[in-house]
Structure formats: C-alpha cells, structure tokens
C-alpha positions in Angstrom: -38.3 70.7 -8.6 -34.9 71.2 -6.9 -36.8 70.3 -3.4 -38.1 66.9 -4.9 -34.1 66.2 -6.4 -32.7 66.9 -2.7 -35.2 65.2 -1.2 -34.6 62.3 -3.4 -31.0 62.2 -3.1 -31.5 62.7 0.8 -33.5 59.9 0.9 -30.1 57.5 -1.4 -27.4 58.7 0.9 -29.4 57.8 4.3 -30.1 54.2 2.7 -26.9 53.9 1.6 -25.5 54.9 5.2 -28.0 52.6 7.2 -27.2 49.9 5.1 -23.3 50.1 5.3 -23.7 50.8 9.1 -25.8 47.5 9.3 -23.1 45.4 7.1 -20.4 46.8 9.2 -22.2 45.8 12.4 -23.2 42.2 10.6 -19.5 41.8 9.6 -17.9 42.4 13.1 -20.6 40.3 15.1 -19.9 37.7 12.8 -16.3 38.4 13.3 -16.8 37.9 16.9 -18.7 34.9 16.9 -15.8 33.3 15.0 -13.0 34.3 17.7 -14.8 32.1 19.4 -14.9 29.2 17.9 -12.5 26.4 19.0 -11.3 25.5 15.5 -9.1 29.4 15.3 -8.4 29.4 19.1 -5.4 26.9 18.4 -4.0 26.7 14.9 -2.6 23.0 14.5 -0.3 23.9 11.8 1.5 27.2 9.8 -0.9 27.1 7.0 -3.7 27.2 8.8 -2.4 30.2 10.9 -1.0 32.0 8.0 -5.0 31.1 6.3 -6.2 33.6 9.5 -3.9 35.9 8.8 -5.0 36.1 5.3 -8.6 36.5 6.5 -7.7 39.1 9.1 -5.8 41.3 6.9 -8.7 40.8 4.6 -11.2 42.1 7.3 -9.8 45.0 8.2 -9.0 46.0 4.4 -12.6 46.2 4.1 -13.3 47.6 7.6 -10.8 50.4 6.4 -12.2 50.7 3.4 -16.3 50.8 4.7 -15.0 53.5 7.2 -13.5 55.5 4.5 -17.2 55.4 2.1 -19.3 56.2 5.8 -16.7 59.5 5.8 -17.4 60.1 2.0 -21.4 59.8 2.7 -21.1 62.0 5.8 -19.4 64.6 4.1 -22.4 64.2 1.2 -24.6 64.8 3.6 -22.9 67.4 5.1 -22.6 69.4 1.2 -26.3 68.2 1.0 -27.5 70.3 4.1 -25.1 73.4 2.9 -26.9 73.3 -0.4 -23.5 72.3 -2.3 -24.4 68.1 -2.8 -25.1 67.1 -6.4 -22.9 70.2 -7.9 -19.9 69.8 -9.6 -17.1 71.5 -7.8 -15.1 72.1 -11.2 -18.3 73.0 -13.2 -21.0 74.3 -11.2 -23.3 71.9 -13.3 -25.4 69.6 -11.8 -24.3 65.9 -11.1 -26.8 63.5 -12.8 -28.8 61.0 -10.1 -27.5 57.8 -12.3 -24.0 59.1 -11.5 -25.0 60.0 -7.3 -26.9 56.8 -7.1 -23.7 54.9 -8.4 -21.0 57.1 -6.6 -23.2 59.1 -3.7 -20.3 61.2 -2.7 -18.8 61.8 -6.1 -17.8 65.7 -6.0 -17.3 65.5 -10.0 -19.4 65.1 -13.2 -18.4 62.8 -15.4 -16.9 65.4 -17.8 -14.7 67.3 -15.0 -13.4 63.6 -13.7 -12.4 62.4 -16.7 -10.7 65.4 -17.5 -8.5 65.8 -14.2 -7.6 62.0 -14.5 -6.4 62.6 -17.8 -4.2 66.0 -16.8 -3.2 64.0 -13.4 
C-alpha cells in the first residue's frame, strides 16, 4: 500500500514540475518575442515606459516566485527518494494526498501548521 501512495505521489510532483518548467519556458519565450516588438523598443511617453516597468517587475516577481516552488518540488522529491516525503516533520503522521496534491512540498499536516502559525 505505501509503494502505490509513493508511487502516486511520485507521479504529482513530476507533473507538477514538468508543467511549471513548461510555463516558465512559455513565459520567457513569450517574453522574448515581445522585446522584440517595435511598439516597447521606443517608449513615446513616461506612462508607457513606467507601464513596462510595471510589467517587468511583474515578470520577474513571478519568475522569482516559480523558481522558489521548482526548489520546494526538488527538495519533495529529494524527501520522497530518502523515504521522508508525505511525513509530517512535527508529527511523524502521514500528510493526506488532498493536502500534497494542493501544497506538494508542504512539510506540515494541517494540525502541526496551524499550530506553529498560531505560536509564531
């Protein structure tokens, strides 16, 4: 039974990764393609240069923020090959799949989470 619930939860986390790897890659080709396009290669006025601006802090607050979840998954996978992925590190209990497939690197059951936010 335990072989079919790592298995399983093998299977989430490499979706999960391949999918964010393919966004990422989508995103910055886009990206790309829109460098060059003649309409940003001169901004005609301030609003329109502080507009890209906006959308490349934007960018790269996401970038920053996919790069951080692909580290989380890594390191699920990593606590999924050591035997440790799906445990609580507080409890010992196992992690429910509804909670893994919503948060794959979640460390934490439920229970233990909300009870360190509320002593944080």
């Amino acid at each position: 039974m335990a072989d079919k619930r790592m298995h399983r939860l093998r299977r989430m986390l490499m979706d999960r990764k391949r999918r964010m790897w393919n966004d990422l890659r989508d995103d910055v080709f886009r990206k790309l393609g829109k460098e060059y396009n003649a309409q940003f290669d001169n901004p005609h006025d301030f609003e329109e240069l502080a507009l890209m601006d906006l959308v490349e802090d934007t960018g790269l607050i996401i970038a920053d923020a996919r790069r951080r979840e692909l580290e989380q998954l890594d390191a699920a996978i990593t606590r999924l090959d050591e035997g440790a992925y799906g445990i609580c590190e507080e409890c010992g209990e196992e992690i429910p799949e509804e909670r893994l497939k919503a948060v794959p690197y979640a460390t934490l059951c439920v229970k233990c989470l909300d009870k360190r936010e509320k002593g944080a």
